[in-house]
N, C-alpha and C positions, 0 to 999 in steps of 0.2 A: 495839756490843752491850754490854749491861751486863754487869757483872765476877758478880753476884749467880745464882747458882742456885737453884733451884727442884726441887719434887718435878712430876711431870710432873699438869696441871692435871685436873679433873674438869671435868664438863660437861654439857649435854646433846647431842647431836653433831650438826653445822649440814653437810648437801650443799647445793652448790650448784650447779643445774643450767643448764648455759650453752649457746651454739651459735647459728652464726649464723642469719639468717632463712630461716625453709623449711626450716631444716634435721630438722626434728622432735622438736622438743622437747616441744612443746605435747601432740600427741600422746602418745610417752612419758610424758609424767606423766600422764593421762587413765587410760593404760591400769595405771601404777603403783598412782592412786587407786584400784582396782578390786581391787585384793589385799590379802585380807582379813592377809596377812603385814604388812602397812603401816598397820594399826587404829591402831598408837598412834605416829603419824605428824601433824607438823603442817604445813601446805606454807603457804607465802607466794609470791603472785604479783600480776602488778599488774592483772589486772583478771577477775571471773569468766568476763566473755563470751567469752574465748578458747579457754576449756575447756567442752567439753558436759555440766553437771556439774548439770544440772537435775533431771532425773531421781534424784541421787544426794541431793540435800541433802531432811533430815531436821528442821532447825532453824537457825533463823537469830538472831544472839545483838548484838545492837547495832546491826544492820545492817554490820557489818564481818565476821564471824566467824559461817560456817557447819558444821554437824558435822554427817560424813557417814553414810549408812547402815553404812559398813564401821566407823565411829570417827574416820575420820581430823578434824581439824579441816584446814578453808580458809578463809586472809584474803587482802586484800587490802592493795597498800599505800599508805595514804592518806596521810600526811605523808612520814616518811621511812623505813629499813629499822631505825634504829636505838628510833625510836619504835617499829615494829611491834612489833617480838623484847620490850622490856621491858614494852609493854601484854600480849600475848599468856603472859609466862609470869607476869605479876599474875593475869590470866585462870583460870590454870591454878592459881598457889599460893590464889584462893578458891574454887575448886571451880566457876567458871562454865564451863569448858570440861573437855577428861577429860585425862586428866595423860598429855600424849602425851609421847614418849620421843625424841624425835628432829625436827629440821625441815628440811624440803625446801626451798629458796627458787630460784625460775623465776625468772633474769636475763632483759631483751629480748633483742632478736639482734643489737644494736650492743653490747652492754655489755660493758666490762672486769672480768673478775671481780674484780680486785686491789683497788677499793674495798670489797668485802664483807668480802674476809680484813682489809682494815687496819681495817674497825668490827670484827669478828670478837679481834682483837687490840689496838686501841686504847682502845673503850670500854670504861672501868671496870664498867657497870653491863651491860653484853651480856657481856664476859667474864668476868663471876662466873659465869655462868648457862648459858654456852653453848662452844662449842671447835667449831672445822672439824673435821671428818671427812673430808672427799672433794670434790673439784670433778671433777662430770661434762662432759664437753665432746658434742654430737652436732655429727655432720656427714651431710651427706646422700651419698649414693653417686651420686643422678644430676648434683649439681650440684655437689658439696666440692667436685671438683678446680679451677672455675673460682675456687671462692671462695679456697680454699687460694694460687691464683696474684695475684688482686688484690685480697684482703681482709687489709689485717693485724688487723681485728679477729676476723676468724676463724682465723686462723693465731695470735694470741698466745691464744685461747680451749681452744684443740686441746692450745698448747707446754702451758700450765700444770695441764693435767688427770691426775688419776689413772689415770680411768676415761673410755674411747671410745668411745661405741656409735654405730656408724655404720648409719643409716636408710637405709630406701628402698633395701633391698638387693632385696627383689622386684621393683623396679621397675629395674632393673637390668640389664644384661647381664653375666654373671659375669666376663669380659673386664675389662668397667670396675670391677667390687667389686674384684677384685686387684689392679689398677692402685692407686685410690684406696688399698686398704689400704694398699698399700707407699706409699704417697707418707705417707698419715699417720704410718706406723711410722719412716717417716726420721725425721719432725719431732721425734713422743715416742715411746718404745717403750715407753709406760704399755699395762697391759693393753686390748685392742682386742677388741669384743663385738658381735658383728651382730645386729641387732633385723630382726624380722620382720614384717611388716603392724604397727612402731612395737610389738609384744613382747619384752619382756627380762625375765629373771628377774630379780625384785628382791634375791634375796642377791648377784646379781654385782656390784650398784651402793651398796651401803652396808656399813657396819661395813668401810671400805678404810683408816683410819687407824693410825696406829702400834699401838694397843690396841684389843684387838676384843673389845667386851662379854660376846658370845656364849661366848668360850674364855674370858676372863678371863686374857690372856695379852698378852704384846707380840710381834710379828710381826715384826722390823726387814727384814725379807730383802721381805716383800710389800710392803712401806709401802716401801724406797726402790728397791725393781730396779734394783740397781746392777749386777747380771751383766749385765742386757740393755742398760745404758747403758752399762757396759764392750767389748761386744759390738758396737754401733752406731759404736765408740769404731776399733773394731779395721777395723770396714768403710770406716768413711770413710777411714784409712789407708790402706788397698787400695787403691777407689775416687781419692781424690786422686792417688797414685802414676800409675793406669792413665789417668787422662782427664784434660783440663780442664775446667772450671767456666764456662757461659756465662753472662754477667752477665741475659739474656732467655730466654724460652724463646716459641715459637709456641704461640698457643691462638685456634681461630675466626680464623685470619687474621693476627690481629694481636702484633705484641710484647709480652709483659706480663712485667712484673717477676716476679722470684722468691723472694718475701719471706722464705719458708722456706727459701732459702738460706741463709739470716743467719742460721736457729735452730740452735746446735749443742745435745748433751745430753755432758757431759762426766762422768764420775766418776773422782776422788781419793780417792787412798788413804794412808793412813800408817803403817810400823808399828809404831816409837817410837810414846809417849806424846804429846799436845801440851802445849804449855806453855799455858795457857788466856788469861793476858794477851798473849802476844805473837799467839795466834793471832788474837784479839778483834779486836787491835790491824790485824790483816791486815784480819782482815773488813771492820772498819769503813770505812778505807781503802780498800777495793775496792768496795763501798758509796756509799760518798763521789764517787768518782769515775764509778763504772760504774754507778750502781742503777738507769739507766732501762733498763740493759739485761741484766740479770740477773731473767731473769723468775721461776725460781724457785730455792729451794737448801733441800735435805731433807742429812740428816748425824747419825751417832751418832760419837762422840768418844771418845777414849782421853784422858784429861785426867791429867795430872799431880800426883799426890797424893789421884787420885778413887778410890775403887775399885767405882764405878758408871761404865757409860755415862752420857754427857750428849747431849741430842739439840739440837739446832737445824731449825728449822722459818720460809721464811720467801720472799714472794713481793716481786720486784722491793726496794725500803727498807724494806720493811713486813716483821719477825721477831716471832716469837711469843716470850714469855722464852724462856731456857733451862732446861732442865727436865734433872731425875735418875733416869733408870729405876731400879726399885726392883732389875734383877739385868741379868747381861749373860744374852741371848738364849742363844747356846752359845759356844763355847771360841774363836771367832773375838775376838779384840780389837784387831783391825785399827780406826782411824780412816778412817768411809765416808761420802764427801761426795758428793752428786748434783748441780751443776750445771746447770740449762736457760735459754742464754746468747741474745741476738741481738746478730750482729755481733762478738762478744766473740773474738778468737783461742785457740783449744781451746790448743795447744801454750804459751801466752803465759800462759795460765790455770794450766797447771801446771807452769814452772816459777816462777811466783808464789809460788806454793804450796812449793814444794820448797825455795825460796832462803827462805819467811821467821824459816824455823827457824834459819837459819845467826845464828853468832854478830856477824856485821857488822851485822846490823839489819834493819829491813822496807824491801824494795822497793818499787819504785812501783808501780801498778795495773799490769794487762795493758792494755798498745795494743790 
């Protein structure tokens, strides 16, 4: 991580909405287009005909770029994502589209979000312009739980989400909506939102980032739930003490791995100050060794000679800079780190963390 701080960036603010196949995504955002809350909304997906969206378009602007009765603008992406986002807000700085306020971007249902966030953070010319907001994840009620057992790209689309709306809850037997809930909340205990014939209210899906436009405020408590990843912290303790862990679980007959096994959610805490190079120094090092399986890591910082929080932001090797909130949220000045690991030992994780403040020096990663 670089030693360099930052005031915490502007932007316009990028969801990204993910989930594996079938699971309803497509939908959901159909139905999102349709609210007139979401006019100055810009989405990016890869193709119109997935979405019934005939009816709604009003104008069609290159052949790339349609804008909708409500406002919203819809593209498509024809080269790559990082081409779309900087033609699309050229678009917008000459007044050929309406100066939308936020973009939505529909992943397929094999896709890793983690390439988004590292253009989202990588590119010079996206990240003048643009900052993540939120990663939605859906999952279906009648089918998650098969996908959650043999898909890890549904299971790593779930770990790294904010926000959860889990579909096809009508379609459903209430039975299996609780099951799956809980099977999801083990994985992440990010807020969990049931949609209804593929309805969700759009405030429960955006403005989820650290700074929330709307208040003009910083939220640290919504943006990292760290009591409820504290909390899941506390069950798994229980749980391991009372049972074993079967490396399979039965589903339709057969053996299937239990990928979600491997996902822990850990949060650390400090209540000294950190030293910021030595912590860096941890990071990177743990980083270095473990980054394909540190899927995400949210944290505000008690820094040493700061008298601001510093935040870090940052999925699998891909971190956002670090950034300087302009005040601490309230009277907590605890150091709060959120973890979401696969395979990574939770217990190994934080005495990592504990030991690299001592004066002997940094340890090595967690086994």
């Amino acid at each position: 991580m670089t030693n360099n701080l930052d005031e915490l960036p502007d932007g316009i603010p990028v969801t990204v909405l993910t989930g594996f196949l079938g699971s309803g995504k497509t939908t959901l955002l159909a139905h999102l287009l349709r609210d007139p809350a979401l006019k100055d909304t810009a989405v990016i997906i890869n193709e119109f005909g997935e979405i019934g969206l005939d009816h709604h378009l009003i104008e069609q602007v290159n052949g790339e770029v349609v804008v909708m009765e409500s406002g919203c603008v819809c593209c498509t992406i024809r080269s790559d994502l990082g081409n779309t986002l900087r033609s699309l807000y050229l678009r917008r700085a000459r007044g050929d589209v309406p100066a939308f306020k936020r973009v939505v971007i529909e992943t397929t249902g094999l896709a890793d979000p983690a390439p988004i966030v590292q253009l989202l953070i990588e590119d010079p010319l996206v990240e003048a312009y643009y900052r993540l907001d939120g990663i939605i994840a859906t999952v279906d009620a009648v089918n998650g739980k098969w996908h959650l057992f043999t898909e890890p790209h549904a299971v790593k689309q779930v770990a790294v989400a904010d926000r959860i709306v889990l579909t096809k809850t009508d379609l459903a037997p209430r039975e299996a909506v609780i099951e799956i809930a809980g099977q999801i909340q083990a994985l992440n205990p990010a807020p969990l939102i049931l949609a209804l014939h593929g309805q969700v209210a759009s405030a429960a899906l955006f403005n989820v980032g650290l700074y929330d436009p709307t208040t003009k405020s910083v939220d640290v408590q919504r943006w990292l739930r760290d009591e409820a990843h504290a909390a899941k912290n506390a069950r798994d303790d229980a749980h391991d003490r009372d049972h074993a862990h079967d490396p399979a679980s039965k589903h339709g007959g057969r053996a299937v791995s239990r990928h979600d096994a491997r996902i822990a959610s850990t949060c650390l805490t400090a209540t000294a100050p950190l030293d910021w190079g030595g912590f860096s120094s941890w990071l990177d090092q743990l980083l270095a060794e473990r980054g394909t399986d540190i899927l995400r890591v949210k944290g505000i910082l008690n820094v040493t000679g700061e008298d601001r929080p510093v935040v870090i932001h940052g999925v699998q090797h891909l971190f956002h800079p670090p950034a300087r909130l302009a005040a601490w949220p309230d009277e907590d000045r605890r150091s709060r780190l959120v973890f979401i690991t696969r395979g990574l030992d939770r217990a190994s994780l934080e005495r990592s963390f504990a030991s690299h403040r001592e004066p002997t020096g940094l340890p090595a990663a967690p086994a």
